[in-house]
C-alpha positions as CSV (number, residue, x, y, z in Angstrom):
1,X,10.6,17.6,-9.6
2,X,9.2,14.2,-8.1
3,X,7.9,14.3,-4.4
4,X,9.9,12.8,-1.5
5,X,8.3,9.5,-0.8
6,X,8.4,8.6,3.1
7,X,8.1,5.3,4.1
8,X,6.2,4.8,7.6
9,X,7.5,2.0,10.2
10,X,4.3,-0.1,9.7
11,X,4.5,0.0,5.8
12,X,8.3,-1.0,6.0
13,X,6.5,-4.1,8.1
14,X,4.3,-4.5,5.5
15,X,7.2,-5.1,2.7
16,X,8.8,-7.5,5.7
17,X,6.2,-9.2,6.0
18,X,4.9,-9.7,2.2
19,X,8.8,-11.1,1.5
20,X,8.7,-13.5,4.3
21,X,5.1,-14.7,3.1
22,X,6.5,-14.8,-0.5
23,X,9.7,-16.3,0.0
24,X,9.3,-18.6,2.7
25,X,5.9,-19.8,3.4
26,X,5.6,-20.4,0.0
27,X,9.4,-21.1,-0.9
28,X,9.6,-18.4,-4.0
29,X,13.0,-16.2,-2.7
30,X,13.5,-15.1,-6.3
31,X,9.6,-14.6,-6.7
32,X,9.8,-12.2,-2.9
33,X,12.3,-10.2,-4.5
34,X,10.9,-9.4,-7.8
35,X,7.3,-8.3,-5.7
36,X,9.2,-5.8,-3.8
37,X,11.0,-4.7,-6.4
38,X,7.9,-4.1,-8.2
39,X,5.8,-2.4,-5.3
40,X,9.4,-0.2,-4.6
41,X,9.2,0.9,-8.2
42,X,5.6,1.8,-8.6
43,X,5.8,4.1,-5.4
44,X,8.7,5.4,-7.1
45,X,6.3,6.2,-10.4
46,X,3.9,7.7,-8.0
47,X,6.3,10.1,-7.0
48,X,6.4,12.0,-10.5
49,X,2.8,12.4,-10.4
50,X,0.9,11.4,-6.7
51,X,-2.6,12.8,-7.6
52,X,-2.9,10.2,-10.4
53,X,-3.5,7.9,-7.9
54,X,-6.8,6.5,-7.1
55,X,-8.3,8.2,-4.2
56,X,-10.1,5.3,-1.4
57,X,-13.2,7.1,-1.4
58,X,-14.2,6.2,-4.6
59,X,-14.2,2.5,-4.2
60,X,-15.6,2.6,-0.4
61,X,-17.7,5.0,1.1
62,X,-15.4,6.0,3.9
63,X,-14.2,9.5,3.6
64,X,-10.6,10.2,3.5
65,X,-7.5,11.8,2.6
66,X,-5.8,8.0,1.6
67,X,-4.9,7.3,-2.3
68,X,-3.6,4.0,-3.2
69,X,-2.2,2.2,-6.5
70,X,-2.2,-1.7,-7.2
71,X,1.1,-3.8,-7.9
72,X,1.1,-7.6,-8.4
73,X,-1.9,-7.6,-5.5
74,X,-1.1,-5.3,-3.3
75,X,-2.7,-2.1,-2.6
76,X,-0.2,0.5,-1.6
77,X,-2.1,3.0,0.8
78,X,-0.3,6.7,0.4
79,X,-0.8,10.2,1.5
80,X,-0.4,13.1,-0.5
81,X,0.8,16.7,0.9
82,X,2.5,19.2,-1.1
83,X,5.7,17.8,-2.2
84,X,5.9,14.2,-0.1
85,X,4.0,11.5,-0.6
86,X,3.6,9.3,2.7
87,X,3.2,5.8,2.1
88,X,1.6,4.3,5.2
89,X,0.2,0.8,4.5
90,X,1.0,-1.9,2.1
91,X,-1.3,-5.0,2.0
92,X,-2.6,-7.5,0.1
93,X,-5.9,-7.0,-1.7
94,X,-7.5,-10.3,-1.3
95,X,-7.0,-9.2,2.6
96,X,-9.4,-7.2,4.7
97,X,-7.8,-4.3,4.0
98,X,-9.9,-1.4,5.2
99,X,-9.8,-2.8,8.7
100,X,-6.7,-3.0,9.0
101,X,-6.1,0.7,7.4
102,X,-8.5,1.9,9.8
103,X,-7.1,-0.2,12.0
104,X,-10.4,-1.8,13.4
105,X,-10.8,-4.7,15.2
106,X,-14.9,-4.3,17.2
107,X,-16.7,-6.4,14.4
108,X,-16.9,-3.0,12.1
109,X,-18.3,-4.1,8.6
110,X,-16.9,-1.7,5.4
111,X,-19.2,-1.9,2.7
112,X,-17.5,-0.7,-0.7
């Protein structure tokens, strides 16, 4: 049976946020739609099996209980626990991602 996936506020901004980049700043509505529709279904995949997800740690040296998966350039940050899977963050690769997972803003430099 898959695990219940639960969407947090900030990674429901996140979706916003990449389909107002995608489809506005950039003028590609029908291009917006099919990136959400692709990150919405890979979470969906995750569900069936969460654990074959990449865990952070082993691409950054930063301890933690955050896995992700990769769709179209974004990195979907998710939490595993017995039968949910949280999915917290959603953000682009090419951004500075681990401070804003961790949600750092004093000049902090992640190595991975």
């Amino acid at each position: 049976m898959p695990a219940e996936v639960v969407w947090s506020p900030v990674a429901v901004d996140d979706l916003d946020a990449i389909r107002e980049w995608i489809a506005v700043e950039n003028n590609e509505p029908t291009a917006a739609e099919r990136t959400i529709t692709a990150i919405l279904d890979r979470v969906d995949g995750v569900a069936d099996f969460p654990l074959a997800t990449t865990p952070l740690d082993s691409r950054c040296r930063i301890r933690s209980s955050w896995r992700f998966v990769e769709e179209r350039g974004y990195l979907v940050f998710i939490r595993v626990e017995r039968d949910r899977v949280y999915v917290d963050r959603v953000l682009s690769g090419k951004s500075d991602f681990l401070r804003k997972l961790f949600d750092v803003e004093d000049g902090t430099t992640f190595y991975a």
